[in-house]
C-alpha positions as a Markdown table, in Angstrom:
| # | Residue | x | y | z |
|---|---|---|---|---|
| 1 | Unk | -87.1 | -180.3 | -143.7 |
| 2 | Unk | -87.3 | -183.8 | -145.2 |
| 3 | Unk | -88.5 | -186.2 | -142.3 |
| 4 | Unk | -87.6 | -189.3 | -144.3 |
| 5 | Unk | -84.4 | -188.7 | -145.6 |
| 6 | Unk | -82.7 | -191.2 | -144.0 |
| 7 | Unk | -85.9 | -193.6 | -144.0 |
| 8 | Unk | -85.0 | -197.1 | -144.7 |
| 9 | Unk | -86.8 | -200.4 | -145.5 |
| 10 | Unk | -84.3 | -201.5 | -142.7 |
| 11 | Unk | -85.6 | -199.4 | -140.5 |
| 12 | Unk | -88.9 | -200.3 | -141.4 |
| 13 | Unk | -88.6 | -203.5 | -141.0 |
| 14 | Unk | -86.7 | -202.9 | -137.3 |
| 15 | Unk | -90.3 | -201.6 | -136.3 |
| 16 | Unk | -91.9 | -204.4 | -137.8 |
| 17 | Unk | -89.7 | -206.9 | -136.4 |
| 18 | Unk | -90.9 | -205.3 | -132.7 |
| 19 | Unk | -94.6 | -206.0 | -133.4 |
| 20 | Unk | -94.8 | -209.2 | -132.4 |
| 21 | Unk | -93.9 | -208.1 | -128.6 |
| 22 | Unk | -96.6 | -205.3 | -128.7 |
| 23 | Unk | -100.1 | -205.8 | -126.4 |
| 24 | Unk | -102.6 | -203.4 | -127.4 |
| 25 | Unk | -105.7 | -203.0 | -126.0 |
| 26 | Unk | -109.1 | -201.9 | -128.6 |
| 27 | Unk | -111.7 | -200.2 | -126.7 |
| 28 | Unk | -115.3 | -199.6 | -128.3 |
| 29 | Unk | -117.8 | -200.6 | -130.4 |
| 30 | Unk | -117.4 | -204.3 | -132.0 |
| 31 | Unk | -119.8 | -204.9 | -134.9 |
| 32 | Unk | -120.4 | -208.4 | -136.6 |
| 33 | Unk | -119.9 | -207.7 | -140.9 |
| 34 | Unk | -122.3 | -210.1 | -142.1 |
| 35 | Unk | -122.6 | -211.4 | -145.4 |
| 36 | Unk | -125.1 | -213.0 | -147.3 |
| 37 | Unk | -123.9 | -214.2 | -150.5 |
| 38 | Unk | -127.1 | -214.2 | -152.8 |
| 39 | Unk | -127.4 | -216.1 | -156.2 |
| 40 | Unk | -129.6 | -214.0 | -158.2 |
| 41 | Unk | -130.7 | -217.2 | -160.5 |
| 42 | Unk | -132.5 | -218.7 | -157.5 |
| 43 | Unk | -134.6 | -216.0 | -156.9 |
| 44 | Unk | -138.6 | -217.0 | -156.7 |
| 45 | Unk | -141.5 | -215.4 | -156.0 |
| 46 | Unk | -143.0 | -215.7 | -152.6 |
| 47 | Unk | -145.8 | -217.9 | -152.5 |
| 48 | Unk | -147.3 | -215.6 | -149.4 |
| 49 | Unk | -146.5 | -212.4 | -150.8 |
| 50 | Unk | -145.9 | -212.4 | -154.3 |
| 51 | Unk | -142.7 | -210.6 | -154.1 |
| 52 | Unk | -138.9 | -211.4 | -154.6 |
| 53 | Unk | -137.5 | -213.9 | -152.5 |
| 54 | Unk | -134.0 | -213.6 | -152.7 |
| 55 | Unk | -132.1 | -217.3 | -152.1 |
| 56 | Unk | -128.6 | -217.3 | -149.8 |
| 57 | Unk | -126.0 | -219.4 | -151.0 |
| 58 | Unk | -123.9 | -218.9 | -148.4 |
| 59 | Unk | -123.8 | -217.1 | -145.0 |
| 60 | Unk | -120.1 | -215.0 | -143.9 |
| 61 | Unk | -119.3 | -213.4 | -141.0 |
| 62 | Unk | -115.7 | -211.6 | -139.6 |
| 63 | Unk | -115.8 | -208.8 | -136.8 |
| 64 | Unk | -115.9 | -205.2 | -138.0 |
| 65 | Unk | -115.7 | -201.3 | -137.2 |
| 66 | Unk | -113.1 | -201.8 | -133.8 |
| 67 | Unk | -112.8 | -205.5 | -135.2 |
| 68 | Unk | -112.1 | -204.4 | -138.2 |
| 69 | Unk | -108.7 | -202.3 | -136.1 |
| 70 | Unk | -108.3 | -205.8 | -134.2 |
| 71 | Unk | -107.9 | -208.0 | -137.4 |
| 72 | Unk | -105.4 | -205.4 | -139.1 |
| 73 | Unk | -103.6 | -205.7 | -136.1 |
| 74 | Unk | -103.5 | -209.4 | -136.3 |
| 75 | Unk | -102.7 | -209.0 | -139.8 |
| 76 | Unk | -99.8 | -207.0 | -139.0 |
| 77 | Unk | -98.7 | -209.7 | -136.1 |
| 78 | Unk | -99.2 | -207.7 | -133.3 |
| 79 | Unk | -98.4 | -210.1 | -130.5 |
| 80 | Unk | -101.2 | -209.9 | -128.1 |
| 81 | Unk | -104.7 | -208.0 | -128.4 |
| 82 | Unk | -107.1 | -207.5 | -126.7 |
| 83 | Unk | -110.7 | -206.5 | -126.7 |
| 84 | Unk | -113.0 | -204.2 | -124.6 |
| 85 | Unk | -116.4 | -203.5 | -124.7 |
| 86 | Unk | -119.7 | -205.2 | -125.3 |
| 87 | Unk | -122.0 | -207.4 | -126.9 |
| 88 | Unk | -125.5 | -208.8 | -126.6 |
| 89 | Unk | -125.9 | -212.4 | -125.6 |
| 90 | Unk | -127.1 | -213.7 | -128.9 |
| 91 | Unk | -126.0 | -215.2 | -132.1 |
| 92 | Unk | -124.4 | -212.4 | -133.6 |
| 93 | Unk | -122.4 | -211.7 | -130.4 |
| 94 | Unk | -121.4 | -215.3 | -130.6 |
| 95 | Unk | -120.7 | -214.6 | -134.1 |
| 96 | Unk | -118.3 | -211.9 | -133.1 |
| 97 | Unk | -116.5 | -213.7 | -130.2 |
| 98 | Unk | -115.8 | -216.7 | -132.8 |
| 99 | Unk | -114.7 | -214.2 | -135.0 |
| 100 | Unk | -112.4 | -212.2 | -132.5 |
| 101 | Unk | -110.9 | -215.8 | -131.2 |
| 102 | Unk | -109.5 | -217.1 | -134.6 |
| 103 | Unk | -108.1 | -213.8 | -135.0 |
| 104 | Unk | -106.1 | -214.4 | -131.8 |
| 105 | Unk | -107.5 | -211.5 | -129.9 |
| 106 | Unk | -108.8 | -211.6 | -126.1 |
| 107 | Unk | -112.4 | -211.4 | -125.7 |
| 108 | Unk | -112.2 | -211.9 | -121.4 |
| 109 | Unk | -113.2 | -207.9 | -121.4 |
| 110 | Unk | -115.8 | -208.1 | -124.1 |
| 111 | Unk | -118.8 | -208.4 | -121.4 |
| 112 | Unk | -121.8 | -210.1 | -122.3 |
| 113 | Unk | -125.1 | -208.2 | -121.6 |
| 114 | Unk | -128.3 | -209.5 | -122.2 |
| 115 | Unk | -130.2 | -206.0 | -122.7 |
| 116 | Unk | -128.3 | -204.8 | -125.6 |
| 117 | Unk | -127.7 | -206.1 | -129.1 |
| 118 | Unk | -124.7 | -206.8 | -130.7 |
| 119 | Unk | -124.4 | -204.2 | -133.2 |
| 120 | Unk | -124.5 | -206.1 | -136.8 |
| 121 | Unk | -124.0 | -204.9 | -140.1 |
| 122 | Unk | -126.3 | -207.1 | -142.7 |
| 123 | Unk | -124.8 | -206.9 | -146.2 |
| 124 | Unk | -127.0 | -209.2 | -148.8 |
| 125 | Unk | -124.2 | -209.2 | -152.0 |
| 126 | Unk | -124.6 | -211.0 | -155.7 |
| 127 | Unk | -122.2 | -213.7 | -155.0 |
| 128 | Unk | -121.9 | -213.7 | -159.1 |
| 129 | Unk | -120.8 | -209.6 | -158.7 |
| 130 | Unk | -117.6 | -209.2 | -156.8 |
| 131 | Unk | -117.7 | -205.6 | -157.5 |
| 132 | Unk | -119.7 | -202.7 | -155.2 |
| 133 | Unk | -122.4 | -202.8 | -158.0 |
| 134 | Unk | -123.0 | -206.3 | -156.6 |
| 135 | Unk | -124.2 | -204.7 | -153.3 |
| 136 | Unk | -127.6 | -204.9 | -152.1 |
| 137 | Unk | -129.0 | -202.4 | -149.4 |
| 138 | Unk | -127.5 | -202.9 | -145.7 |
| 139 | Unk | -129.5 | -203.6 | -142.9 |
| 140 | Unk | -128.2 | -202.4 | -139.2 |
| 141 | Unk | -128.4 | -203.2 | -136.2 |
| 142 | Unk | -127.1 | -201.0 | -133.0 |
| 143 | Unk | -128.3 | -199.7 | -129.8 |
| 144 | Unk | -130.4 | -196.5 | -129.4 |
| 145 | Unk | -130.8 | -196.3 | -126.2 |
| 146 | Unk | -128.1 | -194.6 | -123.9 |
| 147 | Unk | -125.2 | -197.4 | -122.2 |
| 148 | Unk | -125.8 | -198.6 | -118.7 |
| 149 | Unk | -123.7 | -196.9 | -116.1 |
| 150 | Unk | -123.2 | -200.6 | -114.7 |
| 151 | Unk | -121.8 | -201.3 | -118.0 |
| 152 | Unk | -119.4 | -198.5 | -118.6 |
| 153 | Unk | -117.9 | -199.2 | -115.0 |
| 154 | Unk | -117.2 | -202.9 | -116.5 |
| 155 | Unk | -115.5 | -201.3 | -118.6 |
| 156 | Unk | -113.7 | -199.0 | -117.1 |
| 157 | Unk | -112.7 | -201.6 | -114.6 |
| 158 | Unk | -111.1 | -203.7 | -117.5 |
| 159 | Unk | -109.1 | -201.1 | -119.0 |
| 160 | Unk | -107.9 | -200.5 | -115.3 |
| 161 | Unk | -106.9 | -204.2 | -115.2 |
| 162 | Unk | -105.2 | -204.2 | -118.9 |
| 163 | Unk | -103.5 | -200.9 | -118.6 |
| 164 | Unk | -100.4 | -202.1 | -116.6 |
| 165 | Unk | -99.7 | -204.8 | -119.2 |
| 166 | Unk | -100.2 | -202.8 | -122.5 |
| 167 | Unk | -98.3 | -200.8 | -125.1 |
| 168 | Unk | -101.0 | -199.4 | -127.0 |
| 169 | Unk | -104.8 | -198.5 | -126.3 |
| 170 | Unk | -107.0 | -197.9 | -129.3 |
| 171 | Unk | -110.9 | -196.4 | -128.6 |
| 172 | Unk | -112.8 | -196.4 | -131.6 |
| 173 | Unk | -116.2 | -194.9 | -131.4 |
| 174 | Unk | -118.4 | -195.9 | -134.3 |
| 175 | Unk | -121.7 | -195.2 | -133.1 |
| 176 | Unk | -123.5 | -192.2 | -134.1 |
| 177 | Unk | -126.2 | -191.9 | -131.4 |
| 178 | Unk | -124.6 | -190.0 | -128.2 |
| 179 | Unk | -124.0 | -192.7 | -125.2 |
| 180 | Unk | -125.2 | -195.3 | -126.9 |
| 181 | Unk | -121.9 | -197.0 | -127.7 |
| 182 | Unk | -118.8 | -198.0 | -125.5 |
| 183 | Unk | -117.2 | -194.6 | -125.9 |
| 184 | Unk | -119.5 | -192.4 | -123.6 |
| 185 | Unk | -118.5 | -189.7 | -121.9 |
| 186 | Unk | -117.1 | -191.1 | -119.2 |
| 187 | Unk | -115.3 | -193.5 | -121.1 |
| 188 | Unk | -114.0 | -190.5 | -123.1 |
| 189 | Unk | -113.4 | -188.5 | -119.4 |
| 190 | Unk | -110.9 | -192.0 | -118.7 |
| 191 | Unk | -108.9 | -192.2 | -121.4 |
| 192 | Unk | -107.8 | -188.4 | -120.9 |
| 193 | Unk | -107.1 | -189.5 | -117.6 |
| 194 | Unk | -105.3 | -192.9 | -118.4 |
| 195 | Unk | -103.3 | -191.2 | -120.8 |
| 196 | Unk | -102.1 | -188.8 | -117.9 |
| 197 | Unk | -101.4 | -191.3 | -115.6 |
| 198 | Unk | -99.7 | -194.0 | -118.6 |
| 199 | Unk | -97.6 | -191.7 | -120.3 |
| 200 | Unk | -95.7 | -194.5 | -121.8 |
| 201 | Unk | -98.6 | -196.1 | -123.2 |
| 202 | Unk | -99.7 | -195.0 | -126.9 |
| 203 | Unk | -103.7 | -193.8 | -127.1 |
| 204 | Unk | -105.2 | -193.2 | -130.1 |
| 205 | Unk | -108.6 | -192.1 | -130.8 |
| 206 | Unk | -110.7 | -192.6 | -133.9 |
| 207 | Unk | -114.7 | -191.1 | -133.8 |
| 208 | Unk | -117.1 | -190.8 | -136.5 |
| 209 | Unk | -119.0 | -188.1 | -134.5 |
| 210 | Unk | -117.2 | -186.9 | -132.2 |
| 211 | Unk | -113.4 | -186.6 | -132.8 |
| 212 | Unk | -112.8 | -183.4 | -131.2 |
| 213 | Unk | -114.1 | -184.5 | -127.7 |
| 214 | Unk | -111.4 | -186.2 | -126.8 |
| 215 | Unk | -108.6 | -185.1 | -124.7 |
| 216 | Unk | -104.9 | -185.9 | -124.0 |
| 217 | Unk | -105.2 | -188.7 | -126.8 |
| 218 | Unk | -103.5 | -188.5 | -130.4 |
| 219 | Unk | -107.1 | -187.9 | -132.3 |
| 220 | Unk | -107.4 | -189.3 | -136.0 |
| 221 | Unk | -110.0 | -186.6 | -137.9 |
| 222 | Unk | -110.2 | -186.7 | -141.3 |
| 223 | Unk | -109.1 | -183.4 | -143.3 |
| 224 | Unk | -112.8 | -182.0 | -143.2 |
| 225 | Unk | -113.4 | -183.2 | -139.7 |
| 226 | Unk | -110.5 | -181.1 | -138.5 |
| 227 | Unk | -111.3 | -177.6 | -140.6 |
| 228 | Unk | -115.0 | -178.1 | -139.6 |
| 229 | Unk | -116.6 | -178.6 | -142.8 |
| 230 | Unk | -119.5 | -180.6 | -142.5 |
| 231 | Unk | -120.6 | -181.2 | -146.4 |
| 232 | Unk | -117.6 | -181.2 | -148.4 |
| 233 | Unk | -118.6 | -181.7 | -152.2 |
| 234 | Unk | -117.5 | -184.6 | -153.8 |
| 235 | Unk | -113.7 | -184.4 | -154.7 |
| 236 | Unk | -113.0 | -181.6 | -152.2 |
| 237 | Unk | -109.5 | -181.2 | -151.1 |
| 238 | Unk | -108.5 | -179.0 | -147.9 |
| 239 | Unk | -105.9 | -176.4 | -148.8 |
| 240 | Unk | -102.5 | -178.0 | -146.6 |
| 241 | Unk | -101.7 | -174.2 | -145.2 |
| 242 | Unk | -105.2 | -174.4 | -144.3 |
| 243 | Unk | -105.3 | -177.8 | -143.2 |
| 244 | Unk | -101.9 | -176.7 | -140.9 |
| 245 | Unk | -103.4 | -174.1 | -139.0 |
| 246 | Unk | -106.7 | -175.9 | -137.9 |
| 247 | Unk | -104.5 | -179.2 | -136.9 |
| 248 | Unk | -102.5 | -176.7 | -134.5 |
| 249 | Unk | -105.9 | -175.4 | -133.2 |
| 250 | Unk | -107.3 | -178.9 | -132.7 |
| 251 | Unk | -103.8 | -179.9 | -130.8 |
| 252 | Unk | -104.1 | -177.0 | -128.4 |
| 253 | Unk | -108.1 | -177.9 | -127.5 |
| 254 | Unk | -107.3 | -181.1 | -127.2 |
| 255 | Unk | -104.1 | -181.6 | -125.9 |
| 256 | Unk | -102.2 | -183.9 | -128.1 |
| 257 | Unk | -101.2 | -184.8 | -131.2 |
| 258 | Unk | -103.5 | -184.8 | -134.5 |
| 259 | Unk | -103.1 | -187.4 | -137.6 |
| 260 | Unk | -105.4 | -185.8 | -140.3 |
| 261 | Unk | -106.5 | -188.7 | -143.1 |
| 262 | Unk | -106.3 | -187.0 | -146.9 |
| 263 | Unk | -107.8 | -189.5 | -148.6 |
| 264 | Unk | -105.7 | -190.6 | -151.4 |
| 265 | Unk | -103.6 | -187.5 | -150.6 |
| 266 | Unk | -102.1 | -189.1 | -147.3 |
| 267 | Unk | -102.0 | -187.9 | -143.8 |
| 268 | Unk | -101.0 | -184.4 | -142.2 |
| 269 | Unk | -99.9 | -185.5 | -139.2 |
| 270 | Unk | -98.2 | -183.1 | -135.6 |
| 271 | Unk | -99.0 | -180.4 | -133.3 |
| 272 | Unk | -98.7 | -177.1 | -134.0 |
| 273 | Unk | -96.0 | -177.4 | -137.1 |
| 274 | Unk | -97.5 | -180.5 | -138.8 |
| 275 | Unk | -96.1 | -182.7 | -141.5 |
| 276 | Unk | -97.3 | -184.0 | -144.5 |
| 277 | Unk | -97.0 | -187.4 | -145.2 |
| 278 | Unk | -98.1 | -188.5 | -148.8 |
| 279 | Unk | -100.2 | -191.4 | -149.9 |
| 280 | Unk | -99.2 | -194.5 | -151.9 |
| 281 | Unk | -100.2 | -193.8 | -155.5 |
| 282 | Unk | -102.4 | -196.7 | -156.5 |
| 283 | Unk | -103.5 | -197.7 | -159.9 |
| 284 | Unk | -106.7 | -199.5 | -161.0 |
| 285 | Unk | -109.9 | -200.2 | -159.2 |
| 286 | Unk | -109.8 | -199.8 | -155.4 |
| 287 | Unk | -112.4 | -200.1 | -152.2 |
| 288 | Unk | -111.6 | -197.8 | -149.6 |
| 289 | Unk | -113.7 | -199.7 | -147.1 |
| 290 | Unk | -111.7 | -200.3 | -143.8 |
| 291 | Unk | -108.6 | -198.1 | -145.3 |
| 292 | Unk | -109.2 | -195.5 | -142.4 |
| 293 | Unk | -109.0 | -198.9 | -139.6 |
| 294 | Unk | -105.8 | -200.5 | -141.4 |
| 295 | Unk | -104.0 | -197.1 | -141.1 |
| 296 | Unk | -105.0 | -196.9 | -137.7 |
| 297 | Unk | -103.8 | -200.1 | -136.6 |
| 298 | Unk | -100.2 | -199.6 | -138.7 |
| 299 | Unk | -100.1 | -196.5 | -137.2 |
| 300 | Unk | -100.1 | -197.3 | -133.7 |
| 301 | Unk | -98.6 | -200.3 | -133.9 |
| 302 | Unk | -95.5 | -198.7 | -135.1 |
| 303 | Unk | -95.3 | -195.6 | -132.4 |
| 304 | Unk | -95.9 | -198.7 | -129.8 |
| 305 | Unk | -92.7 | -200.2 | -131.5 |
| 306 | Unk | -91.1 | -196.6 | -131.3 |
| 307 | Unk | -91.7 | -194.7 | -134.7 |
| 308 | Unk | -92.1 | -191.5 | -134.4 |
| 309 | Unk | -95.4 | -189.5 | -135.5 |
| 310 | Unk | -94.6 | -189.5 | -139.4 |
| 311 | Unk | -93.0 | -192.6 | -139.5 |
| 312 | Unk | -96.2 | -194.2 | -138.1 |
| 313 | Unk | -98.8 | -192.1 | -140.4 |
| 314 | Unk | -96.7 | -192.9 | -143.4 |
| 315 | Unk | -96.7 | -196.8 | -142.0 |
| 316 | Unk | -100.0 | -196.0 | -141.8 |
| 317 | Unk | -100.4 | -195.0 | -145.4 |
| 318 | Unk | -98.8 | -198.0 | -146.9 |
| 319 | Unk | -101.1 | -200.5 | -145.1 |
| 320 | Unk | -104.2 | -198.4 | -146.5 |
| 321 | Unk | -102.6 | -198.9 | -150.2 |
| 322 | Unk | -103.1 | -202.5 | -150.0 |
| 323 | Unk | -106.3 | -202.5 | -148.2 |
| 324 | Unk | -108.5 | -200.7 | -150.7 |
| 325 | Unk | -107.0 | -202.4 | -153.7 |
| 326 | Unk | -108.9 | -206.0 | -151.7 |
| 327 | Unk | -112.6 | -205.4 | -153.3 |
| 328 | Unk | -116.2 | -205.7 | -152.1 |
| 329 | Unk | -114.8 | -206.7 | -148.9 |
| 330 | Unk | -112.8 | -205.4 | -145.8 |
| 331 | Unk | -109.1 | -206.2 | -146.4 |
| 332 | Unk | -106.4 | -206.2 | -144.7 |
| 333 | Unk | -102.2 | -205.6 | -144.7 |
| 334 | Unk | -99.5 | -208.3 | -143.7 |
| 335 | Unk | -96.7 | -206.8 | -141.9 |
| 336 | Unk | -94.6 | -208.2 | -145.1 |
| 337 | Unk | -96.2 | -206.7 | -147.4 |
| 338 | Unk | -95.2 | -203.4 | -146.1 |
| 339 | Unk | -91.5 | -203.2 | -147.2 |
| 340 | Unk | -92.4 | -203.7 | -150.4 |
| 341 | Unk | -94.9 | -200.9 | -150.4 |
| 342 | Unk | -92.4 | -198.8 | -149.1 |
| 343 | Unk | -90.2 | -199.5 | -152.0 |
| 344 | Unk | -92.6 | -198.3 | -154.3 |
| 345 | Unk | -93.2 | -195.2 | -152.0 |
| 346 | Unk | -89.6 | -194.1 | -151.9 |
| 347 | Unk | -89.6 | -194.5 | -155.7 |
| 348 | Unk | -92.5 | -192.1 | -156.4 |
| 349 | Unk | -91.0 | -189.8 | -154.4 |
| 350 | Unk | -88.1 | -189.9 | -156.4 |
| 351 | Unk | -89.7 | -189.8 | -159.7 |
| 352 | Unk | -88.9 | -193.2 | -160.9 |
């Protein structure tokens, strides 16, 4: 059965037209991307040292990992968002609050604590090299040690606060070390509850570790996550009837839906009789860098405006087409740049 037969760019564009009454609420790790833009002619030699001392020309900064969620949201003029979790009371977290501000998103539940950091990603870049050869080596910064339980009840008394008023809840959990993020365990333990007790509200789980501990939330794996393959060689593609039967598997263990990313493939998206949803073919160079983050926040932004599952991943799947073709940086998709991408969709499908 076709699912998008009678898809439209009018009905597209009905969803679209609902974002700007959505409120959705981002829950988990916010990171400060910050770049230093490096002119390689000004390098000198360290008069202490000897070695290379690399000049900055310039000095950039814009929120990332569940920032990165919150500024495609923006992008996609989402009316109202909000922001939960942490930072640490420095420069970076002030950084990140500037960041989140111009964006238009809420920072009052964003709690300030001086014992952590705010998790930073350094990225020194040739500004002369807009390409990812221009890239020097990253430098992070995160917390290793495990979350206060003061901190998570912060927390978890936010989202109590929020949850009456929103559409939409997004918990992105980007930090590999167990309990050291927002997303903890009892966080995790919450949102299965929450989404119990807020049936009408949209929750949407994203984890680079640990996707299949959530519960009662629609969980976003990617295609190797979800069949359990922990080393996939380069260029690997999960067979779909494969890919099928282990999405049914991961909805019955964790009680909801599962979107399965497919790299330039698309989404397989459902329950226990999922559907494919193909990608955007895209021509030319591209940087996939935030792709996974812009389909998340077209995604739920449209079943908050009442799209149903494969409506959303394939909304999904055109804001990730003109994301990674935005290189050496972390780019984003206008809400009316989306028809268009559509149009070209529907016309691959159809061979022309």
């Amino acid at each position: 059965m076709n699912v998008f037969r009678d898809y439209s760019i009018e009905r597209l564009q009905a969803l679209l037209d609902r974002f700007p009454r959505l409120r959705i609420a981002v829950v988990g790790d916010f990171f400060l991307d910050k770049y230093l833009d490096v002119e390689p002619a000004w390098a000198e030699p360290s008069l202490e040292t000897g070695r290379v001392a690399h000049q900055v020309a310039a000095v950039r900064h814009s929120p990332g990992a569940a920032g990165t969620v919150t500024a495609n949201l923006a992008a996609l003029g989402v009316g109202a968002i909000e922001a939960v979790g942490y930072t640490g009371d420095d420069g970076e977290g002030y950084d990140l609050r500037k960041g989140l501000a111009a964006l238009g998103c809420g920072c009052r539940h964003l709690h300030v604590d001086a014992a952590r950091m705010t998790p930073t990603y350094l990225k020194p870049r040739d500004r002369t090299d807009p390409t990812l050869a221009g890239e020097h080596s990253r430098y992070d910064t995160k917390n290793r040690l495990p979350t206060p339980a003061a901190l998570e009840e912060r927390i978890i008394r936010s989202m109590e606060e929020l949850l009456p008023q929103v559409d939409a809840v997004i918990a992105l959990d980007q930090v590999d070390e167990e309990d050291c993020g927002v997303v903890t365990e009892q966080i995790r333990c919450a949102l299965a509850d929450w989404a119990v007790r807020f049936p009408r509200i949209v929750f949407w789980a994203d984890s680079r570790r640990r996707i299949r501990l959530f519960r009662r939330v629609i969980v976003k794996p990617n295609q190797f996550e979800a069949v359990g393959w922990s080393a996939p060689p380069p260029g690997a593609q999960v067979p779909r009837e494969q890919l099928a039967a282990a999405i049914g598997e991961l909805s019955a263990e964790t009680g909801a839906a599962v979107c399965a990313t497919c790299g330039a493939e698309g989404m397989m998206v459902g329950v226990d009789e999922p559907t494919w949803v193909p990608a955007v073919r895209v021509e030319g160079p591209i940087d996939t860098t935030g792709a996974g983050d812009s389909a998340t926040a077209a995604a739920v932004a449209a079943l908050a405006a009442g799209a149903s599952l494969p409506e959303a991943a394939l909304a999904g799947n055109l804001a990730a087409s003109i994301t990674i073709e935005q290189l050496a940086t972390t780019g984003t998709a206008r809400a009316d740049q989306l028809p268009p991408r559509l149009e070209l969709w529907l016309r691959q499908r159809s061979g022309g």
